[in-house]
C-alpha positions as CSV (number, residue, x, y, z in Angstrom):
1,X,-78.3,124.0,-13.1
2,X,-80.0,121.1,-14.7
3,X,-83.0,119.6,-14.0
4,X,-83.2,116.4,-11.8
5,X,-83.4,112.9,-13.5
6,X,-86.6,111.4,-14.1
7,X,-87.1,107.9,-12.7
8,X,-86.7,106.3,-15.7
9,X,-82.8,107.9,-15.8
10,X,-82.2,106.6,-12.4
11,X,-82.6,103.6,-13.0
12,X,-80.4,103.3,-16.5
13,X,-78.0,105.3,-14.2
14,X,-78.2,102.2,-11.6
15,X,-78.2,99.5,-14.1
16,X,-74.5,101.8,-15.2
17,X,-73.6,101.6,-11.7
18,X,-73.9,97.8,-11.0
19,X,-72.5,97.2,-14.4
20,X,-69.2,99.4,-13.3
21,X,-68.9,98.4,-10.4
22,X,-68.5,94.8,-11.6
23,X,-65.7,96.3,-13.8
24,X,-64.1,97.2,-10.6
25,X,-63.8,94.2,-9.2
26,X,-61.8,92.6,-12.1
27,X,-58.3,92.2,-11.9
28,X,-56.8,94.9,-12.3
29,X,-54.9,94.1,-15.9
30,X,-58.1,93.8,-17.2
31,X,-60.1,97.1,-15.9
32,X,-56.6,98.8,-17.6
33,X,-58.1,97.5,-20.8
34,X,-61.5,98.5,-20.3
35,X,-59.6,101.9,-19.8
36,X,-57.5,101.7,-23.0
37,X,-61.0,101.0,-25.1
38,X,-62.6,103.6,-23.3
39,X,-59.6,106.4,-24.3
40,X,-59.8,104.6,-27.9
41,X,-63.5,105.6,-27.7
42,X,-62.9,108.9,-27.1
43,X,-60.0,109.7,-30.2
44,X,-62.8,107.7,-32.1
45,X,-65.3,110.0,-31.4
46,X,-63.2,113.3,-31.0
47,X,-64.5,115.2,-33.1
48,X,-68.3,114.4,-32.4
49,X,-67.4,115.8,-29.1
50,X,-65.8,118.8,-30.0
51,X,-68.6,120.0,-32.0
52,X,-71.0,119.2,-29.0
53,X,-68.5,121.2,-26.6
54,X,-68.7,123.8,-28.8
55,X,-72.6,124.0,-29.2
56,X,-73.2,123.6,-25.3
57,X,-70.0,125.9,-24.0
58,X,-69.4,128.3,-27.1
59,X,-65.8,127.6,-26.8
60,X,-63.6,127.1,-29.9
61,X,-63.8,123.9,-31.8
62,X,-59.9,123.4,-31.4
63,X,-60.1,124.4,-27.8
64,X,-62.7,121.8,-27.6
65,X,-60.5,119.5,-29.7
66,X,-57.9,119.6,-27.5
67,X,-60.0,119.1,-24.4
68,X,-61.4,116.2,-25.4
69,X,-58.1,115.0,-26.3
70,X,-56.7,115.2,-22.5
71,X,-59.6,113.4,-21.2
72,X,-58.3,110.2,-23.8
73,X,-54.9,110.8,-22.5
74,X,-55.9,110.9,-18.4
75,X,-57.9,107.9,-19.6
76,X,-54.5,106.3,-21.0
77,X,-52.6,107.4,-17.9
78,X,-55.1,106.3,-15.5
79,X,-55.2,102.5,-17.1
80,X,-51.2,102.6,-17.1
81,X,-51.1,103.8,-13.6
82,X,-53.7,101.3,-12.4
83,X,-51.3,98.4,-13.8
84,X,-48.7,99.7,-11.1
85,X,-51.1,99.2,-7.9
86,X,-49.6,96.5,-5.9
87,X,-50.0,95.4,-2.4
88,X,-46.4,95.7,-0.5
89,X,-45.6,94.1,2.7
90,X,-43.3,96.5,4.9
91,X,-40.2,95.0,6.8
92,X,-41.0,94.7,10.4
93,X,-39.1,98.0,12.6
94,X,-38.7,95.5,15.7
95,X,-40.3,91.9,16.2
96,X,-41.9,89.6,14.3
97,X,-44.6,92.4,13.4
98,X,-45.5,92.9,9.6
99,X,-46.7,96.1,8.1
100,X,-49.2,95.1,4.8
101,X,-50.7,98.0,2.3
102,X,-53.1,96.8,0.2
103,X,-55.2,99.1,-2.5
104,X,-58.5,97.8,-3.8
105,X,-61.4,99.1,-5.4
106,X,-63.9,101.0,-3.0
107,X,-66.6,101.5,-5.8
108,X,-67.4,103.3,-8.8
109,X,-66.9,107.0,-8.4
110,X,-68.5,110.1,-10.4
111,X,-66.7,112.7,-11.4
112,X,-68.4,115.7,-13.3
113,X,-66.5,118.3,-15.3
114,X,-67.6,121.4,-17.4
């Protein structure tokens, strides 16, 4: 397990936080670009990455390779996917009565991986 952050951590982690989470709230053509630099990022730095995998997991630099390769290629999806979200307005089943769906940004989420 590691160690808790030191204070000083927290708060680059907040400044990363407020930073994101005005990402979020652009439209969302743009956060799909943000997502396409970040994937770009990623192939840029594959092979940094692998080695580091490597060191800290033991597993096998092509392993790690490849690994680090999906995570570009849900990044890619994700900014594709993201272009898709649309708000719909459902007929009405009886009346004047409309149904609306709208999807919007709740805030920046962490998600943690081995």
């Amino acid at each position: 397990m590691s160690p808790l952050p030191m204070p000083r951590s927290l708060m680059r982690l907040l400044r990363l936080r407020l930073r994101a989470s005005r990402i979020g709230a652009e439209p969302l053509p743009d956060r799909a670009i943000v997502l396409h630099r970040a994937a770009g990022l990623v192939r840029e730095r594959q092979d940094t990455i692998a080695h580091i995998l490597t060191l800290e997991q033991g597993k096998p630099l092509a392993e790690a390779r490849a690994e680090v390769g999906a995570v570009a290629a849900a990044l890619e999806w994700s900014a594709e996917e993201g272009k898709r979200v649309s708000h719909r307005v459902l007929p009405p089943r009886a009346g004047s009565k409309r149904f609306t769906i709208r999807k919007e940004s709740i805030g920046v989420t962490a998600a943690f991986s081995p």
